[in-house]
C-alpha positions as CSV (number, residue, x, y, z in Angstrom):
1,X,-108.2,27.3,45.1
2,X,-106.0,29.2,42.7
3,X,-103.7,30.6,45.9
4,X,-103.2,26.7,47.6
5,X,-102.0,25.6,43.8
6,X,-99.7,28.3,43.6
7,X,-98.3,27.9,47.0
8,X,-98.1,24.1,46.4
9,X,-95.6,25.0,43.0
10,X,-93.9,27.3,45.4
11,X,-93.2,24.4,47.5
12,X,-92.1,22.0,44.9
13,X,-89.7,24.3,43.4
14,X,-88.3,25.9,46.7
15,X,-87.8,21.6,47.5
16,X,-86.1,20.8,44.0
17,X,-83.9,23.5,44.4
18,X,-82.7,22.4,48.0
19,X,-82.0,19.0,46.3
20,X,-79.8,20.3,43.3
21,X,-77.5,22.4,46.1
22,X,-77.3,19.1,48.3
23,X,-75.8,17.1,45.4
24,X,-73.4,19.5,44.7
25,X,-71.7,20.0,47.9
26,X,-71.5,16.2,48.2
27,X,-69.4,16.0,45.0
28,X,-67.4,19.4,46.4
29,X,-66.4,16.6,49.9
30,X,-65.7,13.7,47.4
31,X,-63.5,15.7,45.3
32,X,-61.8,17.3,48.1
33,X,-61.2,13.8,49.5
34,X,-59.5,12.9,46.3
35,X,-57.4,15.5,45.9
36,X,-55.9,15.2,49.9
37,X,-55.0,11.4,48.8
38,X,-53.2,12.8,45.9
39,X,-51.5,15.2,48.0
40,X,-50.6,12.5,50.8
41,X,-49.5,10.4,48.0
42,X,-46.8,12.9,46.5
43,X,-45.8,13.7,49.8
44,X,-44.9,10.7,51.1
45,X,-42.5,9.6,47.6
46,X,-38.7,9.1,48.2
47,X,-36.3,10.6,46.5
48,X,-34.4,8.5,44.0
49,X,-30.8,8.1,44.5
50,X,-28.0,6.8,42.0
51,X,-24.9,5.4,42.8
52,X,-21.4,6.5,42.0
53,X,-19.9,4.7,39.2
54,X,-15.9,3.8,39.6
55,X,-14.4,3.7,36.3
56,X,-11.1,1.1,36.4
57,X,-8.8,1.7,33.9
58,X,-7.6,-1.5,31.8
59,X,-4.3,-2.4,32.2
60,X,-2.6,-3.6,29.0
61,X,1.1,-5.3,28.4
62,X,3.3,-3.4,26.3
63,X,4.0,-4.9,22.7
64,X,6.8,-7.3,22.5
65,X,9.7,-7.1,20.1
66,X,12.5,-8.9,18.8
67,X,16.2,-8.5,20.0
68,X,18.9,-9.7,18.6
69,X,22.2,-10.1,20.6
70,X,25.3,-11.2,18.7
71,X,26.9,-14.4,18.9
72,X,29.5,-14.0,16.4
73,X,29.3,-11.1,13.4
74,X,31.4,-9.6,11.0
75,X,31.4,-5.6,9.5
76,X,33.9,-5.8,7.2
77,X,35.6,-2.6,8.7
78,X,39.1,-4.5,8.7
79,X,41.5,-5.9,7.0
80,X,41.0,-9.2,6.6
81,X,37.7,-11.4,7.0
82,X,37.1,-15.3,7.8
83,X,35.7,-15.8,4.2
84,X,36.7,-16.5,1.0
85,X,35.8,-18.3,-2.9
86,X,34.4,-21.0,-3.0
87,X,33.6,-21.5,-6.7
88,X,32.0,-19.4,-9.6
89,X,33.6,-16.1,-8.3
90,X,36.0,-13.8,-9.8
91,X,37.7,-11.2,-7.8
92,X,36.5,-11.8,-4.1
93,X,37.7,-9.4,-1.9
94,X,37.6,-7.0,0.6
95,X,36.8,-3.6,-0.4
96,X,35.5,0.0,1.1
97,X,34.2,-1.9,4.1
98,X,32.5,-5.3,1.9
99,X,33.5,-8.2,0.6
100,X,32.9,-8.4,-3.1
101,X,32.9,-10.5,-6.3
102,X,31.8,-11.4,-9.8
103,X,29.9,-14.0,-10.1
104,X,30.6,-15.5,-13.6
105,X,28.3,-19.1,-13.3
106,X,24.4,-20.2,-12.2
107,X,25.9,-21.8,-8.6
108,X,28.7,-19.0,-7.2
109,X,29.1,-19.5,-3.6
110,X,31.6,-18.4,-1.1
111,X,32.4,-19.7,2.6
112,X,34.5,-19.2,5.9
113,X,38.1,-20.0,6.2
114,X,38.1,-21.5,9.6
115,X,36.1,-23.2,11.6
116,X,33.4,-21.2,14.0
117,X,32.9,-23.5,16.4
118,X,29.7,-22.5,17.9
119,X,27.2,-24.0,19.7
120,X,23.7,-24.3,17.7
121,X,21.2,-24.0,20.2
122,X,22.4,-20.5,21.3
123,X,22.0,-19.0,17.3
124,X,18.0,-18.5,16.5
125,X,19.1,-16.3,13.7
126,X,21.2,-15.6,10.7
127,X,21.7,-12.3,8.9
128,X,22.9,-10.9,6.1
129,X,22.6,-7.9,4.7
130,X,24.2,-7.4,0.8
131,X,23.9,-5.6,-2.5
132,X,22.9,-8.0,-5.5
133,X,23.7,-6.7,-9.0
134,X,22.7,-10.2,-10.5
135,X,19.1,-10.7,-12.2
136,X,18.8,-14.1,-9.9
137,X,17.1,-13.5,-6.6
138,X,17.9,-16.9,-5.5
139,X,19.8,-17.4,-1.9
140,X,20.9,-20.5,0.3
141,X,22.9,-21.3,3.2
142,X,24.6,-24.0,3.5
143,X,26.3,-25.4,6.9
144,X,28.2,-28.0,9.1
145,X,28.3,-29.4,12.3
146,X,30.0,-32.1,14.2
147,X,27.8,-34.5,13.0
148,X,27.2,-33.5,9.9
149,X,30.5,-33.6,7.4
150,X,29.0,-32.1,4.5
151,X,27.4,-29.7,2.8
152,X,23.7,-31.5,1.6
153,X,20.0,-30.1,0.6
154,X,18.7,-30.9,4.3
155,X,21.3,-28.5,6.2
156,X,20.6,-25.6,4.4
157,X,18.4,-22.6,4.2
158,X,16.9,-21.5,1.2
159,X,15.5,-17.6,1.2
160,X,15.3,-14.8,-2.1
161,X,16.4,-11.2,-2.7
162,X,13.6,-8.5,-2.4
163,X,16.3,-6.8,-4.3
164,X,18.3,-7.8,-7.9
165,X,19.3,-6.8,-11.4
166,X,17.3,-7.6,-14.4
167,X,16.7,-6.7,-18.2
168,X,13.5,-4.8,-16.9
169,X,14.5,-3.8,-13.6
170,X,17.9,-2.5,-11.9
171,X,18.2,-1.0,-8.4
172,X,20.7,-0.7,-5.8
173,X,18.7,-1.4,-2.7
174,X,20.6,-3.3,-0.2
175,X,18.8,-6.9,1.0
176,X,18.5,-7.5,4.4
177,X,17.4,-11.1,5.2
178,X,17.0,-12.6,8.3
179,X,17.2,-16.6,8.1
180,X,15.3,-18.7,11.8
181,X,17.5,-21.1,12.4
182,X,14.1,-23.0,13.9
183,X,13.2,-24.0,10.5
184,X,15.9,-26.8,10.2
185,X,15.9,-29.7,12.2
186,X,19.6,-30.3,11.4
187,X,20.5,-27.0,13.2
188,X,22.0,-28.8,16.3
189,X,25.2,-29.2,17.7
190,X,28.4,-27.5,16.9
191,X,28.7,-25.1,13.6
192,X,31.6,-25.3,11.8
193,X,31.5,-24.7,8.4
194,X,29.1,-22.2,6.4
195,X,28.8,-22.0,2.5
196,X,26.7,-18.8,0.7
197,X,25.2,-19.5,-2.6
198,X,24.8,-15.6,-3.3
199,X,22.7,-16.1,-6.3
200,X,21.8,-18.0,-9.1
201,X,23.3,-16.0,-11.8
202,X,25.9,-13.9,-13.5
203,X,27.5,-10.2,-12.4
204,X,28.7,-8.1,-9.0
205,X,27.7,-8.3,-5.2
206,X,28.8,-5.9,-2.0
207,X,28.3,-8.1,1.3
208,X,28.3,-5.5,4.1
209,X,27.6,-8.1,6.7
210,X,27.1,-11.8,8.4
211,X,25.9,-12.5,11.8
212,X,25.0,-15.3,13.7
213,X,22.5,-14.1,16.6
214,X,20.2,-15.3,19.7
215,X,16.7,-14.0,19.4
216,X,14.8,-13.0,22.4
217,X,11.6,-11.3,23.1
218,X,11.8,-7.9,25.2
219,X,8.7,-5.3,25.9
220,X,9.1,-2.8,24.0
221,X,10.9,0.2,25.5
Protein backbone atom coordinates (compact mmCIF):
# COMPACT_ATOMS: atom_id res chain seq x y z
CA UNK A 1 0.00 0.00 0.00
CA UNK A 2 2.75 2.35 1.01
CA UNK A 3 4.79 1.59 -2.51
CA UNK A 4 1.28 2.45 -4.93
CA UNK A 5 1.04 5.84 -2.79
CA UNK A 6 4.40 6.72 -3.44
CA UNK A 7 4.34 5.90 -6.97
CA UNK A 8 1.02 7.79 -7.33
CA UNK A 9 3.09 11.26 -5.82
CA UNK A 10 5.73 10.23 -8.26
CA UNK A 11 3.25 10.52 -10.90
CA UNK A 12 1.60 13.76 -9.83
CA UNK A 13 4.77 15.50 -9.60
CA UNK A 14 6.57 14.06 -12.77
CA UNK A 15 2.79 15.50 -14.43
CA UNK A 16 3.03 19.04 -12.68
CA UNK A 17 6.29 19.40 -13.80
CA UNK A 18 5.51 18.60 -17.51
CA UNK A 19 2.86 21.32 -17.16
CA UNK A 20 5.14 24.12 -15.78
CA UNK A 21 7.81 23.45 -18.96
CA UNK A 22 4.70 23.50 -21.43
CA UNK A 23 3.64 26.97 -20.31
CA UNK A 24 6.90 28.31 -20.65
CA UNK A 25 7.79 27.48 -24.11
CA UNK A 26 4.39 28.81 -25.08
CA UNK A 27 5.27 32.36 -23.76
CA UNK A 28 9.03 31.71 -25.38
CA UNK A 29 6.61 31.38 -29.27
CA UNK A 30 4.50 34.45 -28.21
CA UNK A 31 7.35 36.51 -27.38
CA UNK A 32 9.28 35.50 -30.31
CA UNK A 33 6.19 36.37 -32.40
CA UNK A 34 6.26 39.84 -30.96
CA UNK A 35 9.56 40.66 -31.33
CA UNK A 36 9.62 39.48 -35.48
CA UNK A 37 6.59 42.14 -35.76
CA UNK A 38 8.73 44.66 -34.20
CA UNK A 39 11.49 43.77 -36.36
CA UNK A 40 9.24 43.74 -39.64
CA UNK A 41 7.89 47.00 -38.37
CA UNK A 42 11.37 48.93 -38.21
CA UNK A 43 12.27 47.46 -41.28
CA UNK A 44 9.90 48.42 -43.41
CA UNK A 45 10.04 52.53 -42.11
CA UNK A 46 11.00 55.14 -44.85
CA UNK A 47 13.52 57.40 -44.50
CA UNK A 48 12.55 60.92 -43.92
CA UNK A 49 13.56 63.43 -46.48
CA UNK A 50 13.66 67.37 -46.20
CA UNK A 51 13.55 69.71 -48.93
CA UNK A 52 16.07 72.26 -50.02
CA UNK A 53 15.17 75.66 -48.85
CA UNK A 54 15.95 78.62 -51.62
CA UNK A 55 16.73 81.73 -49.80
CA UNK A 56 15.62 84.99 -52.29
CA UNK A 57 17.30 87.92 -51.43
CA UNK A 58 14.95 91.11 -50.99
CA UNK A 59 15.41 93.64 -53.32
CA UNK A 60 15.22 97.21 -51.88
CA UNK A 61 15.23 100.81 -53.80
CA UNK A 62 18.01 102.94 -53.02
CA UNK A 63 17.12 106.10 -50.78
CA UNK A 64 16.12 109.13 -52.65
CA UNK A 65 17.62 112.56 -52.25
CA UNK A 66 17.20 115.99 -53.15
CA UNK A 67 18.91 117.85 -56.11
CA UNK A 68 19.03 121.06 -56.67
CA UNK A 69 19.87 122.42 -60.26
CA UNK A 70 20.20 126.21 -60.61
CA UNK A 71 17.85 128.36 -62.28
CA UNK A 72 19.49 131.65 -61.67
CA UNK A 73 22.29 132.17 -58.62
CA UNK A 74 24.67 134.53 -57.55
CA UNK A 75 28.39 133.97 -55.51
CA UNK A 76 29.37 137.21 -55.20
CA UNK A 77 32.84 136.40 -56.73
CA UNK A 78 32.51 139.68 -59.02
CA UNK A 79 32.32 142.92 -59.29
CA UNK A 80 29.18 143.92 -59.26
CA UNK A 81 25.80 142.10 -58.18
CA UNK A 82 21.97 142.64 -59.16
CA UNK A 83 21.14 143.93 -55.59
CA UNK A 84 21.11 146.77 -53.76
CA UNK A 85 19.42 149.08 -50.39
CA UNK A 86 16.32 149.08 -50.01
CA UNK A 87 15.79 150.85 -46.66
CA UNK A 88 17.32 150.58 -43.08
CA UNK A 89 20.91 149.80 -44.35
CA UNK A 90 24.10 151.60 -44.09
CA UNK A 91 26.97 150.76 -46.20
CA UNK A 92 25.73 147.85 -48.63
CA UNK A 93 28.22 146.67 -50.60
CA UNK A 94 30.26 144.19 -52.18
CA UNK A 95 33.03 142.99 -50.22
CA UNK A 96 35.68 139.84 -50.08
CA UNK A 97 33.21 137.86 -52.08
CA UNK A 98 29.60 139.13 -49.96
CA UNK A 99 27.48 141.68 -50.03
CA UNK A 100 27.26 143.43 -46.77
CA UNK A 101 25.60 146.08 -44.52
CA UNK A 102 24.53 147.71 -41.35
CA UNK A 103 21.50 147.43 -40.50
CA UNK A 104 20.61 150.49 -38.34
CA UNK A 105 16.39 149.99 -37.90
CA UNK A 106 13.69 146.89 -36.85
CA UNK A 107 12.61 146.51 -40.88
CA UNK A 108 16.17 146.70 -43.10
CA UNK A 109 15.64 145.05 -46.31
CA UNK A 110 17.49 145.03 -49.50
CA UNK A 111 16.36 143.81 -53.21
CA UNK A 112 17.47 143.21 -56.92
CA UNK A 113 18.14 145.96 -59.38
CA UNK A 114 16.59 144.51 -62.35
CA UNK A 115 14.08 142.54 -63.19
CA UNK A 116 14.61 138.44 -63.24
CA UNK A 117 12.16 137.50 -65.35
CA UNK A 118 11.71 133.95 -64.58
CA UNK A 119 9.19 131.63 -64.85
CA UNK A 120 7.63 130.37 -61.37
CA UNK A 121 6.74 127.00 -61.90
CA UNK A 122 10.35 125.93 -62.84
CA UNK A 123 11.89 127.46 -59.10
CA UNK A 124 10.73 124.88 -56.10
CA UNK A 125 13.43 126.45 -54.11
CA UNK A 126 15.02 129.47 -52.71
CA UNK A 127 18.39 129.80 -50.92
CA UNK A 128 20.37 131.76 -49.09
CA UNK A 129 23.09 131.22 -47.22
CA UNK A 130 24.46 134.51 -44.89
CA UNK A 131 26.20 135.53 -41.71
CA UNK A 132 23.84 137.47 -39.14
CA UNK A 133 25.52 139.67 -36.54
CA UNK A 134 22.03 141.05 -35.42
CA UNK A 135 20.24 139.69 -32.13
CA UNK A 136 16.92 139.30 -34.39
CA UNK A 137 16.53 135.92 -35.99
CA UNK A 138 13.63 137.07 -37.98
CA UNK A 139 13.70 136.54 -42.03
CA UNK A 140 11.14 137.14 -45.03
CA UNK A 141 11.08 137.22 -48.66
CA UNK A 142 9.28 139.24 -50.40
CA UNK A 143 8.47 138.95 -54.27
CA UNK A 144 6.69 139.96 -57.62
CA UNK A 145 5.24 138.73 -60.57
CA UNK A 146 3.30 139.83 -63.53
CA UNK A 147 0.26 139.77 -61.76
CA UNK A 148 1.14 140.82 -58.69
CA UNK A 149 2.58 144.65 -58.60
CA UNK A 150 3.55 144.81 -55.16
CA UNK A 151 5.21 143.74 -52.37
CA UNK A 152 2.19 142.39 -49.75
CA UNK A 153 2.03 139.79 -46.53
CA UNK A 154 0.50 137.01 -48.98
CA UNK A 155 3.64 136.86 -51.55
CA UNK A 156 6.14 136.38 -49.14
CA UNK A 157 8.05 133.85 -47.15
CA UNK A 158 8.64 134.10 -43.72
CA UNK A 159 11.66 131.69 -42.17
CA UNK A 160 14.34 132.41 -38.92
CA UNK A 161 18.07 132.25 -38.34
CA UNK A 162 19.42 129.15 -36.56
CA UNK A 163 22.21 131.55 -36.23
CA UNK A 164 22.34 135.46 -34.62
CA UNK A 165 23.86 137.93 -32.16
CA UNK A 166 22.53 138.51 -28.74
CA UNK A 167 23.38 139.98 -25.24
CA UNK A 168 23.68 136.18 -24.08
CA UNK A 169 24.87 134.61 -27.18
CA UNK A 170 27.26 135.57 -30.16
CA UNK A 171 28.49 133.25 -32.93
CA UNK A 172 29.63 133.45 -36.35
CA UNK A 173 27.96 130.42 -37.81
CA UNK A 174 26.82 131.00 -41.29
CA UNK A 175 22.73 130.34 -41.93
CA UNK A 176 21.79 128.33 -44.59
CA UNK A 177 17.98 128.34 -45.26
CA UNK A 178 16.32 126.78 -47.87
CA UNK A 179 12.75 128.43 -48.56
CA UNK A 180 9.82 125.73 -50.83
CA UNK A 181 8.49 127.81 -53.02
CA UNK A 182 5.23 125.22 -52.70
CA UNK A 183 4.21 126.88 -49.60
CA UNK A 184 2.76 130.00 -51.40
CA UNK A 185 -0.02 129.88 -53.57
CA UNK A 186 1.00 133.24 -55.05
CA UNK A 187 4.24 131.65 -56.39
CA UNK A 188 2.95 131.58 -60.16
CA UNK A 189 3.83 133.23 -63.17
CA UNK A 190 6.71 135.40 -63.99
CA UNK A 191 9.23 136.67 -61.00
CA UNK A 192 10.33 139.88 -61.21
CA UNK A 193 11.05 141.60 -58.24
CA UNK A 194 12.53 140.14 -54.90
CA UNK A 195 12.80 142.14 -51.47
CA UNK A 196 15.01 140.50 -48.30
CA UNK A 197 14.06 141.61 -44.92
CA UNK A 198 17.49 140.29 -43.43
CA UNK A 199 16.36 140.76 -39.89
CA UNK A 200 14.45 142.45 -37.48
CA UNK A 201 17.10 144.39 -35.74
CA UNK A 202 20.14 146.50 -35.51
CA UNK A 203 24.12 145.64 -36.60
CA UNK A 204 26.30 143.76 -39.65
CA UNK A 205 25.40 140.89 -42.17
CA UNK A 206 27.84 139.01 -44.89
CA UNK A 207 25.37 137.47 -47.67
CA UNK A 208 27.58 134.89 -49.52
CA UNK A 209 24.79 133.73 -51.66
CA UNK A 210 21.11 133.73 -53.39
CA UNK A 211 19.71 131.16 -55.66
CA UNK A 212 16.69 130.35 -57.16
CA UNK A 213 16.61 126.45 -57.93
CA UNK A 214 14.36 123.39 -59.32
CA UNK A 215 14.19 120.58 -56.87
CA UNK A 216 14.13 117.11 -58.06
CA UNK A 217 14.30 113.69 -56.53
CA UNK A 218 17.36 111.43 -57.68
CA UNK A 219 18.46 107.78 -56.08
CA UNK A 220 20.98 108.33 -54.27
CA UNK A 221 24.41 107.65 -55.95
Amino acid sequence: MKKQLSFLLAALMLTATLASCGGDEGTTAETGAVDAATTDAVVETEPVTTEEVTTVPVETEPPMVEVFTPVYEEFFDGEASNWKNNAQIKAFKLENGCITGICTGGDPSFCNKNDFDLDCSTINAIKIRYLNCTPSDAFQLFFTTDTISAYNESASFKDYAEFCYSEETATDEWNELTIYTDTCADWAGTLKDVRIDIANGEGAFYVDSIGFYTVTLEPAQ
